[in-house]
N, C-alpha and C positions, 0 to 999 in steps of 0.2 A: 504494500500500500504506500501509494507516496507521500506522502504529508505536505510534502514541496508543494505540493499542489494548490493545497489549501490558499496557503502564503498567498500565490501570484493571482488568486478568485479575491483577493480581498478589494481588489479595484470595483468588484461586481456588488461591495457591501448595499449599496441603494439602489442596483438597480427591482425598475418595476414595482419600486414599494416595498416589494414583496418581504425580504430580508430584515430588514430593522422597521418598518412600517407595518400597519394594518390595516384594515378594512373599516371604513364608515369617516366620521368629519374631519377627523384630522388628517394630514397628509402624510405622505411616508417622509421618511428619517433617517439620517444616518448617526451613529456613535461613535463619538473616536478621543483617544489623549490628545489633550492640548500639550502637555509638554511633561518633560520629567526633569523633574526640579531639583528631585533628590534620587542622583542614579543609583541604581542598584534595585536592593531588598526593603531599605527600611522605609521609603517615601516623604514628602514634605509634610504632610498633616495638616494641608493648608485648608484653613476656615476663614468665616468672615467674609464672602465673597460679599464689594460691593462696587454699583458703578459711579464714576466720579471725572470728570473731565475727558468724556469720551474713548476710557479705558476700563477695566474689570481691576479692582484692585483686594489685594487678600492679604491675609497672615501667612507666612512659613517660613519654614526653614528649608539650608540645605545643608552638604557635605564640611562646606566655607564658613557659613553663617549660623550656628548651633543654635542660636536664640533667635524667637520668634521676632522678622522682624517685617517691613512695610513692603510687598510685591506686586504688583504691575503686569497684564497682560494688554498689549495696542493695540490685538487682534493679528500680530504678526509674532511679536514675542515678547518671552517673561524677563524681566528683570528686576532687582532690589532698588527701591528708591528711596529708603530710609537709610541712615548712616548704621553701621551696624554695631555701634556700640548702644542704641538704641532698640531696647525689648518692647515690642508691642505686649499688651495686657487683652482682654477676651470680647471688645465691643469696638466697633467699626460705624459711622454712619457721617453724612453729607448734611453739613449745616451752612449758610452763610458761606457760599463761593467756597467751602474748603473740606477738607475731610476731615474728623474729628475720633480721636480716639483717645485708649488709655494706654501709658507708657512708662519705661523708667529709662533713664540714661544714667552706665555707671552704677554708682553707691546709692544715687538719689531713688525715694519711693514712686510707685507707682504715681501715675495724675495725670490730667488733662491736657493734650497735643493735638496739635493742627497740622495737616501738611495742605498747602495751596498750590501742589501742581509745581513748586520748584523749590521747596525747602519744609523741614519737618523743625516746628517750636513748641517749646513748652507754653501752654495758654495758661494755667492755673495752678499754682503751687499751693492746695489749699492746708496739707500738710507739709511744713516744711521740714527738709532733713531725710533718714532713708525711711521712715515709716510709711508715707505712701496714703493718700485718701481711699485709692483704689476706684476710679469711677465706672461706671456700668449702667447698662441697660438705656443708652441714648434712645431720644424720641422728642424731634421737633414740635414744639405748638406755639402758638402764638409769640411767631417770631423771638424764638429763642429757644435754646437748648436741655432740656430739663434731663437727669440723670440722679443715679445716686450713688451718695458717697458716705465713707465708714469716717467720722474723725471722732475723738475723744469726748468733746462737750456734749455732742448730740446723739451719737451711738451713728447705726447707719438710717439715712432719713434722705428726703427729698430735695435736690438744689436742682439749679439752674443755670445757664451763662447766656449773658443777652447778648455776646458781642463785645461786653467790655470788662464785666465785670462776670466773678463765679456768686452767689449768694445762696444760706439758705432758703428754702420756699416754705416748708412746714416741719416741727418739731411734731408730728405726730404720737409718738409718745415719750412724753418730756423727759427731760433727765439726758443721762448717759445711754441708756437701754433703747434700742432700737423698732423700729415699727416695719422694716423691711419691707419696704415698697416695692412692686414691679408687676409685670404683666403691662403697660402704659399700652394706651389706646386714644385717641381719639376722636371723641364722637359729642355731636351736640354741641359744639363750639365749648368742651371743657376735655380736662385728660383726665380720664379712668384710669384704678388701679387698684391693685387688694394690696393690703396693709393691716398692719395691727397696732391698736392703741393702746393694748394693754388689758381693756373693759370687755369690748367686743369678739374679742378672737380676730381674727384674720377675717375680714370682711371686703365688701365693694366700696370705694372710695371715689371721690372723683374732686380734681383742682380747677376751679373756672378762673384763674386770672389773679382773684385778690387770694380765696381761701379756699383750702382742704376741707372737706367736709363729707361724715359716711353717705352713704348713698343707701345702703340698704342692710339690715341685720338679719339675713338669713337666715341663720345657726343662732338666737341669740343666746347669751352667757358668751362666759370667756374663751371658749374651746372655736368658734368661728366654722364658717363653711368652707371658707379657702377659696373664693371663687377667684379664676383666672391662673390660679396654680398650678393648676397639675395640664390647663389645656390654653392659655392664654386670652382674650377675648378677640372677638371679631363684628363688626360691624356688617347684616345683612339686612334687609327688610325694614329700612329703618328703626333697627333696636340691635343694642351690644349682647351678642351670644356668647355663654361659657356654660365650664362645666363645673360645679359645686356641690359641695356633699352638705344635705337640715338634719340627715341622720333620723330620719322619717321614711322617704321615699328612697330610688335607689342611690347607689352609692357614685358620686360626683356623675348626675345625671346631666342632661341638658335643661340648662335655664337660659332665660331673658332677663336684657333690664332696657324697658320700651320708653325711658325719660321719665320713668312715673314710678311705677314698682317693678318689684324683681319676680320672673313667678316661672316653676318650673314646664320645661314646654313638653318634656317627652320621659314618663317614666318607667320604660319597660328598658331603656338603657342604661350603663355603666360605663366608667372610667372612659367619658368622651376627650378627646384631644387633635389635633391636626386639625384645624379647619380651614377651606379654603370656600371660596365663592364660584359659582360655576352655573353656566346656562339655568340662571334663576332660581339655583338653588343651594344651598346651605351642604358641603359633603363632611364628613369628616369620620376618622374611627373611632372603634367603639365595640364593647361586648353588648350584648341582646339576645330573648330568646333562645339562650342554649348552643349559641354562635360567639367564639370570644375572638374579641381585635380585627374586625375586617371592616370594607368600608359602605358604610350607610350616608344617607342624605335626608333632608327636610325640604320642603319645600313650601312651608309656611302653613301648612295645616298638618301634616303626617307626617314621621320619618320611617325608613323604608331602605331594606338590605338590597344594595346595591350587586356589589360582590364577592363570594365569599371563597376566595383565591385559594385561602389553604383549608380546607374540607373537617371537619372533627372537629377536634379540643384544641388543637395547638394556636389557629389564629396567624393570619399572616401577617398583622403589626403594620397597619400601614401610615406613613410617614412623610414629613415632605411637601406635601400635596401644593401645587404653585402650575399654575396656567401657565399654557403657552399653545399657541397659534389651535385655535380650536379643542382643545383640551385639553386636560393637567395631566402631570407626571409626579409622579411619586415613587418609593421604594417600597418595596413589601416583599411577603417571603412566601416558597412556597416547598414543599418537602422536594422537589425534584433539583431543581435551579439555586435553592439558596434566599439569602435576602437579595436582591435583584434591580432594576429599571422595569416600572411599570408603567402603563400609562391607564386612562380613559376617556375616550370620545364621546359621553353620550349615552352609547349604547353597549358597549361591553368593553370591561377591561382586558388590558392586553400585555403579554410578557415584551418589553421591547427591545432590552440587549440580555445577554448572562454577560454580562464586565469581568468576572469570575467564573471562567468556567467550572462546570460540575456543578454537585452542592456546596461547594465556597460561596462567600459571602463578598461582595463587593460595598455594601451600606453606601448605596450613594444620597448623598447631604447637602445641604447647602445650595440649594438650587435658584441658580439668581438668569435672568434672562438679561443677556446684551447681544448688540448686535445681530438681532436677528434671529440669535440661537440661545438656546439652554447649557448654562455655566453647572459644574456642580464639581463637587470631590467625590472619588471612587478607588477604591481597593481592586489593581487589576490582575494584583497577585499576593498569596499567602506562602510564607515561606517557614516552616519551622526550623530555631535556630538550634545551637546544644545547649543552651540554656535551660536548664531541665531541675526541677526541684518534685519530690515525690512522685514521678512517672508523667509529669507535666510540663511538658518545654514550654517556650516562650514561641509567639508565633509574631510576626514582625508583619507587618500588611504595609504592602506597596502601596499608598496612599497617594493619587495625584491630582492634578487637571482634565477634568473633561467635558464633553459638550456632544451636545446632543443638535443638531441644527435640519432643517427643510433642505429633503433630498433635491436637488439639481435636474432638469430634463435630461434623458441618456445624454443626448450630442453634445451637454456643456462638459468639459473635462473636469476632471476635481484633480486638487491638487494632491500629492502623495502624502500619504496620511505618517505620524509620528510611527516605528518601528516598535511593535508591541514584543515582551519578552517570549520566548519560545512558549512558556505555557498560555499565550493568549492564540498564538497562529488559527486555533480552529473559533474563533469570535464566529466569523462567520456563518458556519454551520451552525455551530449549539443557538448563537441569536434567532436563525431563521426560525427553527422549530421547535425550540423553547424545550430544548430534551439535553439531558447529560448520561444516556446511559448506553447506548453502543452504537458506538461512531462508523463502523461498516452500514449499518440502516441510514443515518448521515448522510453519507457520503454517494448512498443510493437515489436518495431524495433530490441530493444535488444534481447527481447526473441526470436526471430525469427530465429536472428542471433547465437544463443545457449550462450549469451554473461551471461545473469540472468534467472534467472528459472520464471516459468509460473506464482509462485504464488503472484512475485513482480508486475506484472499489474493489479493483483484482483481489 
């Protein structure tokens, strides 16, 4: 059997849709590495994709730069834009003409950085010295930057930077002890978020401009519902959806909070999380009826099992979920493939690459749309090392760049794709048919299809 074969069919990865595409609204697709950032076995671990001056910019490392630090894709190629004595910290986003993150340079602690397209500054020393504020969970509203940060007086609690200055915004629960805000949203011309005052438990919150104030007491006592927690919120139907546990009905079901009150909308569900917005309707996972972790929707009177990928008790875990060109893509698992590239059109979900062949795992993350195409990180290979402690080595996942983008008419040429490690060469096969279990049946398929010649199934 020739393998070699495989390799030189990889130029056919899009044709006819057929291979990385599906049937129904969406159009067909190809998948491929954007680059390798960090050669070999162990990968960059790059997160945080976002876009910003007409480039994808992320967190990673490589072989050179050990610490996480500021990178750059033009659409042609990657490179480090931040000095590398400079560690990015776990939160990336676009404020005021510039990009905004958390950082340390040196001995100094973590805090608030700017890069504007030609140099990266410290914006906010609000701890000074190496301690570090630590800021996180950026989210612009009215014109200005709102985030939170841990310092000594307030514990960690809610600030903000308008541009010139960092300030706190509310001491939520007074003191030194923290009220740990997040989840932020947008809705109603104020910013939503669950917090704890100490009284309430962890509740729904929301900041209009002057003042913080609960929104709604779910759970009441001190123990709280947690809404926004475990699944964050989203704005559909004019009303902010999450998922929150009264400890009455089911466990972090799906509720509403419609500007008015909060009130549970669907309680034959559990442990709802992932949401995303989609031809009118509300999707996201979820356990139900004796079906755990697969994905359901609402559409503003009912919600309703969409699909149920991996069959039984296990649950495919679906994750990710983010539109792109007629319908969204997400990860999810399925006992044959692995956790994987999935999408849905509409009308049925679909396996749309194995990034990992076999049952390997590729957990593709991160799914940010530029240019046309779908950005994301993926594991394109698993490598166990000898790192072995009680019959348990260490497995190292090739961690990198990839994209997913709108196949090409045959006649337009595509340009030659990044050199995938030997264990990816058969991408091609195992993506068409969504199968990892005997590659002579493959290879049949293909030739049938006119994809390899006859004498690769000998």
């Amino acid at each position: 059997m020739r393998l070699q074969s495989i390799a030189t069919a990889g130029a056919a990865l899009s044709l006819m849709g057929l291979l990385l595409g599906v049937a129904g609204k969406a159009e067909a697709v190809q998948v491929s590495r954007v680059a390798d950032i960090y050669p070999g076995i162990r990968g960059s671990g790059l997160g945080n994709l976002t876009v910003f001056d007409n480039a994808l910019y992320f967190r990673a490392i490589d072989e050179v730069h050990p610490f996480f630090g500021l990178w750059k894709y033009d659409g042609t190629a990657v490179s480090l834009v931040t000095d590398p004595n400079i560690f990015l910290g776990t939160d990336v986003t676009v404020f005021d003409d510039a990009l905004y993150f958390s950082a340390s340079e040196g001995l100094d602690g973590n805090e608030l950085w700017k890069y504007d397209g030609t140099t990266a500054s410290l914006v906010a020393d609000i701890i000074p010295g190496s301690q570090g504020s630590f800021p996180s969970n950026f989210t612009v509203f009215n014109s200005a930057l709102y985030f939170v940060v841990e310092e000594p007086v307030h514990g960690r609690e809610l600030w903000k930077y308008d541009g010139t200055t960092a300030s706190l915004v509310a001491d939520i629960l007074p003191g030194s002890e923290a009220s740990y805000p997040g989840s932020f949203t947008v809705f109603n011309n104020a910013l939503y978020f669950s917090a704890n005052d100490g009284v309430h438990g962890r509740e729904l919150w929301k900041y209009d401009g002057t003042t913080a104030s609960l929104v709604a007491d779910i759970l009441p006592g001190s123990r709280g519902s947690s809404p926004g927690t475990f699944s964050g919120f989203t704005v559909f139907n004019n009303a902010l959806y999450f998922a929150a546990d009264d400890e009455v009905n089911s466990f972090f079901g799906l509720w509403k909070y419609d500007g008015t009150s909060a009130s549970l909308v669907e309680d034959s569900l559990e442990l709802v999380s992932d949401f995303t917005v989609f031809d009118d309707a509300l999707y996201f996972s979820a356990s139900g009826n004796s079906i755990n972790f697969e994905l359901w929707k609402y559409d503003g009177t009912a919600a309703s099992l969409v699909a149920d990928i991996n069959p039984g008790s296990g649950g495919s875990y679906p994750g990710g979920l983010t539109v792109f060109n007629d319908a969204f893509y997400f990860g999810a698992n399925d006992p044959v493939n692995g956790y994987e590239l999935w999408q849905y059109d509409g009308t049925a979900a679909s396996l749309v690459a194995d990034i990992n062949p076999g049952s390997g795992d590729s957990f593709p993350y991160n799914f940010t749309v530029f240019n046309n195409a779908l950005y994301f990180g993926a594991t394109g290979r698993e490598t166990v090392t000898d790192l072995c402690y009680r019959g348990r080595c260490y497995v190292e996942r090739d961690t990198e760049l990839w994209k997913l983008e709108p196949d090409a008419p045959p006649s337009v040429p595509k340009p030659a794709s990044v050199p995938e490690p030997a264990s990816t060469l058969g991408l091609l096969v195992f993506a068409a048919f969504g199968a990892t279990s005997v590659l002579k049946r493959k290879l049949q398929k293909a030739t049938q299809l006119g994809i390899v010649d006859s004498e690769t199934t000998d």
